[in-house]
C-alpha positions as CSV (number, residue, x, y, z in Angstrom):
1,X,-4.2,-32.5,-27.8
2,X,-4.3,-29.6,-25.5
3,X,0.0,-28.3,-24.2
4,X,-0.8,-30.0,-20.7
5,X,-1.3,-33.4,-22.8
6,X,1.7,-33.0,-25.1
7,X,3.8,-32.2,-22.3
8,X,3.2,-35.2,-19.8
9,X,2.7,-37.6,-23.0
10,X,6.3,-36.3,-24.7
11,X,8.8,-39.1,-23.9
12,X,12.2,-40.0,-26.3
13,X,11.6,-42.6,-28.2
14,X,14.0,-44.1,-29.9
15,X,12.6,-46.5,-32.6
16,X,10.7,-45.2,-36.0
17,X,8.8,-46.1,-38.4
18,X,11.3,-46.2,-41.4
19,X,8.9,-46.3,-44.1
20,X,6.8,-43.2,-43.1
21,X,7.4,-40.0,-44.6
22,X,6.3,-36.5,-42.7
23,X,4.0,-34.6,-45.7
24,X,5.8,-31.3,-46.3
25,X,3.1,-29.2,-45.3
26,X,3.4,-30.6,-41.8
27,X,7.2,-30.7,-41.7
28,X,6.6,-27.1,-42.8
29,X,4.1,-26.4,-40.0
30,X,6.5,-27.9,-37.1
31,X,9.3,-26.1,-38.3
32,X,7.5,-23.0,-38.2
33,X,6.3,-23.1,-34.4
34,X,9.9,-24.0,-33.9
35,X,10.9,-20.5,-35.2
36,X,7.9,-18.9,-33.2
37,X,10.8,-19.7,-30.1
38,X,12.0,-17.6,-28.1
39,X,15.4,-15.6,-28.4
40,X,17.0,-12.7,-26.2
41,X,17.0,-9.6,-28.4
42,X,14.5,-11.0,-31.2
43,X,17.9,-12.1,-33.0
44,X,16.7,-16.1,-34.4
45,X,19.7,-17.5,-34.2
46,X,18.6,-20.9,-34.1
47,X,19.6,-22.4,-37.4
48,X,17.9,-26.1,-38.6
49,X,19.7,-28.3,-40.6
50,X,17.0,-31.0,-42.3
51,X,18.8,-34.3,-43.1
52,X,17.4,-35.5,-46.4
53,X,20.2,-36.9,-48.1
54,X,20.3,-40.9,-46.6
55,X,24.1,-41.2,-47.9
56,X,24.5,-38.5,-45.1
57,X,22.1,-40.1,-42.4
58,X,24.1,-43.0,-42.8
59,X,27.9,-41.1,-42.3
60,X,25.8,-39.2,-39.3
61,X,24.5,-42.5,-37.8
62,X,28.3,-43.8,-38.1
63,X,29.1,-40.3,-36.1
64,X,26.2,-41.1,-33.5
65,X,27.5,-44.4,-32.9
66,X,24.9,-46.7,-34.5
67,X,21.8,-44.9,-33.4
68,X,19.0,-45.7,-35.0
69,X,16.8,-43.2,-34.8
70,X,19.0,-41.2,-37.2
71,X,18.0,-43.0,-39.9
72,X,14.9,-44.6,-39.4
73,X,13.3,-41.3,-38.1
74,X,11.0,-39.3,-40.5
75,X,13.0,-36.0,-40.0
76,X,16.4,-35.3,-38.7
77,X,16.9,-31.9,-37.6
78,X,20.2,-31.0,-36.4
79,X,19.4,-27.7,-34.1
80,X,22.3,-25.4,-34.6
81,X,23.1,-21.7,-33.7
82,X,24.5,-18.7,-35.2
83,X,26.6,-17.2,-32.7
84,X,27.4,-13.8,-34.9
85,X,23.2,-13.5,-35.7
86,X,23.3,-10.7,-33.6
87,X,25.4,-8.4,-35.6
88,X,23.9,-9.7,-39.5
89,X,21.8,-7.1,-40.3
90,X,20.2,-7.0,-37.1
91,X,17.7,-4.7,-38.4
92,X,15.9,-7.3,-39.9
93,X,14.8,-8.6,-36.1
94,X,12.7,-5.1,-35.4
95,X,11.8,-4.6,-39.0
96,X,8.3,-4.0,-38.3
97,X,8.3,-1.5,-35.2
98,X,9.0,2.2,-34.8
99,X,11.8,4.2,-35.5
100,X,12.5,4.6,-31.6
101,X,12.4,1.1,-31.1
102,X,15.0,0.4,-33.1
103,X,17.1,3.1,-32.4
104,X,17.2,1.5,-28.6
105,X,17.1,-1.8,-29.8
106,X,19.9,-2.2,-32.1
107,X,22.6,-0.4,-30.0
108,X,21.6,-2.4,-26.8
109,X,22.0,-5.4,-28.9
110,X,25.4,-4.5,-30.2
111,X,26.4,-4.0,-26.4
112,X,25.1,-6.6,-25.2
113,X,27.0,-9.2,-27.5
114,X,30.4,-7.5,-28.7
115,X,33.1,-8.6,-27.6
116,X,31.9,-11.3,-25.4
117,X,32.0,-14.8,-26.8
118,X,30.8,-16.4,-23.4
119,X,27.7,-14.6,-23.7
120,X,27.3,-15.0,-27.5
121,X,27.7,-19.2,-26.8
122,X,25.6,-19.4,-23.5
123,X,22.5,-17.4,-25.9
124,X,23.0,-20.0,-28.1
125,X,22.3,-23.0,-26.4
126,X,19.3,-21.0,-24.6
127,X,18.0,-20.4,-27.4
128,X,18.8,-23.8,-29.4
129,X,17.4,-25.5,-26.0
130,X,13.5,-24.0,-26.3
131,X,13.3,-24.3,-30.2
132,X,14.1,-28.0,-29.3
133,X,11.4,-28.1,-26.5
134,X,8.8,-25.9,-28.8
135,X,9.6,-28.5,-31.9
136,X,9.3,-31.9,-29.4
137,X,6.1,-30.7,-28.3
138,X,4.2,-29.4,-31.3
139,X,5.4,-32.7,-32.7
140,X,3.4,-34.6,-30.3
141,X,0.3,-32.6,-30.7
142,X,0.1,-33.1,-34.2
143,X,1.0,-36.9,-33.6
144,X,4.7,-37.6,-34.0
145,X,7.1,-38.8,-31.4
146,X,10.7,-37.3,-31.3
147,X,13.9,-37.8,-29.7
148,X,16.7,-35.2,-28.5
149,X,20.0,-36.6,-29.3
150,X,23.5,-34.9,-27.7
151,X,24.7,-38.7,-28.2
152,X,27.2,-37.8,-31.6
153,X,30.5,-36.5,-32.3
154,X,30.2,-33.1,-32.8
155,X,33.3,-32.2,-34.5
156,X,32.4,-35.2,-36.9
157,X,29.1,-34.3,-37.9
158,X,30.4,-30.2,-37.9
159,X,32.3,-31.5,-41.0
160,X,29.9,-33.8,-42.5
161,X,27.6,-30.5,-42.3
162,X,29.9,-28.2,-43.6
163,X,29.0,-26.0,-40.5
164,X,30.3,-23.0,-40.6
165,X,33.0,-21.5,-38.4
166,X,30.6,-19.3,-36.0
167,X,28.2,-21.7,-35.9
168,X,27.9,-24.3,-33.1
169,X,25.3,-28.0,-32.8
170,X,23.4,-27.5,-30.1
171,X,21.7,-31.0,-30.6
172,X,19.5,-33.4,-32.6
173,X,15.9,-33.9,-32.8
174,X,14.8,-36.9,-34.3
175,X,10.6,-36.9,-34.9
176,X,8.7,-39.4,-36.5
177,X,5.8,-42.8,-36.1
178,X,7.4,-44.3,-33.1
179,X,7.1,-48.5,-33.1
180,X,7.7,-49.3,-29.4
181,X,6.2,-47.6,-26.3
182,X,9.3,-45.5,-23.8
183,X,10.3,-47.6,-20.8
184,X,8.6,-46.0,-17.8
185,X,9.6,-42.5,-16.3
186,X,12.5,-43.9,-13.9
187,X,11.7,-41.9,-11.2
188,X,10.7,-38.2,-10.5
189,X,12.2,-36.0,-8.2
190,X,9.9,-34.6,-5.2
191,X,8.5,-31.0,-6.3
192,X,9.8,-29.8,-3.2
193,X,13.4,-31.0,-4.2
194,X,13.1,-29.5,-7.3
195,X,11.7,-26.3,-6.2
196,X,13.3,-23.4,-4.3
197,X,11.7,-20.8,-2.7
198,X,13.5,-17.4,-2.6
199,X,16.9,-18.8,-2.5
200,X,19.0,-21.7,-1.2
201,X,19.5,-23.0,2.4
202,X,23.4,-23.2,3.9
203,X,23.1,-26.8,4.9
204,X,23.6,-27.4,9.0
């Protein structure tokens, strides 16, 4: 399946295939392109929680109000981010350029972060927001269906987690052998709707 495919063939689906089990060396594999996503600065501060445990897919499901696709899905990630990645060690994002790359790159990234919260969330959720996309879609080419999920309590499954205090959930993504088809697309928005050119009209 070429991207083009993946992308117009991606829909939520909502019911699994309970009994089928993603081989670890393609759970591997689509965890891996996730972390191939991008983030400003190089900083990875996408963080993926793997549900294994079913005790705990059980007390999230509770916390997701019933859903089933959080435990009869194949894998439950739970797409989280750092919010202080960008000043552990950041080193470790331009490990492998020159010297005056990282001399430029580690100050700017200190700057660009310190200090401001807003912008330490907002990268986040960017950043969270195309791992999600990148692990949806590489899903589908290698056959899986998935789900995003924002449908929880957050604070709730924050504790059952254990997430730490400068972390945040960004969302769920459920993948696995979907068992019923998605409804139809319920209707697309015109192109030129969607689409601005330049910038936006003042209305008459």
């Amino acid at each position: 399946m070429n991207t083009r495919e993946a992308i117009t063939s991606r829909r939520a689906i909502k019911e699994f295939d309970a009994s089928y089990e993603i081989p670890q060396s393609e759970e591997r594999a689509l965890l891996s392109l996730a972390m191939l996503s991008p983030t400003a600065f190089n900083i990875q501060n996408w963080r993926f929680v793997v549900v294994k445990d079913n005790e705990l897919r059980l007390q999230i499901k509770e916390a997701a109000w019933g859903q089933a696709q959080v435990t009869d899905s194949s894998l439950l990630v739970i797409i989280c981010a750092d919010l202080k990645a960008w000043e552990k060690e950041p080193l470790r994002y331009w490990a492998n350029t020159a010297k005056e790359v990282q001399n430029f790159m580690l100050p700017a990234i200190d700057g660009y972060y310190r200090g401001r919260a807003e912008v330490q969330r907002d990268e986040a959720f960017r950043s969270c927001g195309m791992a999600a996309q990148t692990l949806m879609l590489a899903a589908k080419e290698m056959g899986y269906d998935s789900c995003p999920m924002d449908g929880f309590d957050f604070e709730k499954v924050a504790q059952l987690i254990q997430l730490p205090d400068d972390h945040v959930i960004s969302m769920f993504v459920a993948i696995g052998k979907g068992t019923k088809n998605a409804w139809p697309r319920g209707g697309q928005l015109d192109i030129d709707e969607v689409v601005i050119q330049d910038k936006f009209r003042e209305k008459a």
